[in-house]
C-alpha positions in Angstrom: 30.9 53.6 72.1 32.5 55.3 69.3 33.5 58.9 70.4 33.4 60.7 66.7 29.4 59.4 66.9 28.6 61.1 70.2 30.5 64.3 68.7 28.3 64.0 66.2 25.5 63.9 67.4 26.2 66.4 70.2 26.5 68.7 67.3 23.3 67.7 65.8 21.2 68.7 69.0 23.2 72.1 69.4 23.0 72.8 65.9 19.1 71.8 65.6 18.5 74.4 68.2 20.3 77.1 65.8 18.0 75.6 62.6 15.5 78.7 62.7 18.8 80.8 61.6 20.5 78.5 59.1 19.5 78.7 55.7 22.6 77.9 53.8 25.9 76.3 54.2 27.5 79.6 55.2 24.8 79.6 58.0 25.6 75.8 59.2 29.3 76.2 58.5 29.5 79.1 60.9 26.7 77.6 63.5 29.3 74.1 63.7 32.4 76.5 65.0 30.8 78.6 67.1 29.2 75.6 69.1 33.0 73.6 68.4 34.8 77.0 70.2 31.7 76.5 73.1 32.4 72.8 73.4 35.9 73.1 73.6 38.9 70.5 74.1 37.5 69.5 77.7 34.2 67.2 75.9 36.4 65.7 73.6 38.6 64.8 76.3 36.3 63.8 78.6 34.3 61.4 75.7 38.1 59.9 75.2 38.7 59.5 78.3 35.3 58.0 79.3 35.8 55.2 76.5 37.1 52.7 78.7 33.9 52.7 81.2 31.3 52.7 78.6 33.4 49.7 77.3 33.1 47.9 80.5 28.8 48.4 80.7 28.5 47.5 77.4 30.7 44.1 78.0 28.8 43.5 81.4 25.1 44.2 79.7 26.3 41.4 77.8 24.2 42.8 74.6 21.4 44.0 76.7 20.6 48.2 75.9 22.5 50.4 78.4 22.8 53.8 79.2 26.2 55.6 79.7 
């Protein structure tokens, strides 16, 4: 449910695509902003704004898995 998590990990999936090309912290530093600039303000909007209905399946699984 936590927003900062799915931004994470979002980033880990981009990034991992990019992992052939990174071999320093320069290399990931610049692969995390250029994939931030291609996300954009509309995700993180949209993750915030979905918070609310991914609250509501997780309360009506009633601690059974779910899928947003």
């Amino acid at each position: 449910l936590n927003s900062i998590e799915l931004i994470c990990c979002t980033f880990d999936m981009l990034v991992d695509r990019k992992r052939a090309s990174i071999h320093n912290l320069g290399n990931l530093k610049l692969a995390l902003r250029q994939e931030r600039k291609r996300l954009g303000t509309k995700y993180a909007g949209h993750l915030v704004r979905s918070v609310s209905r991914r609250s509501r399946i997780t309360i009506d699984s009633k601690g059974d898995p779910t899928q947003y």
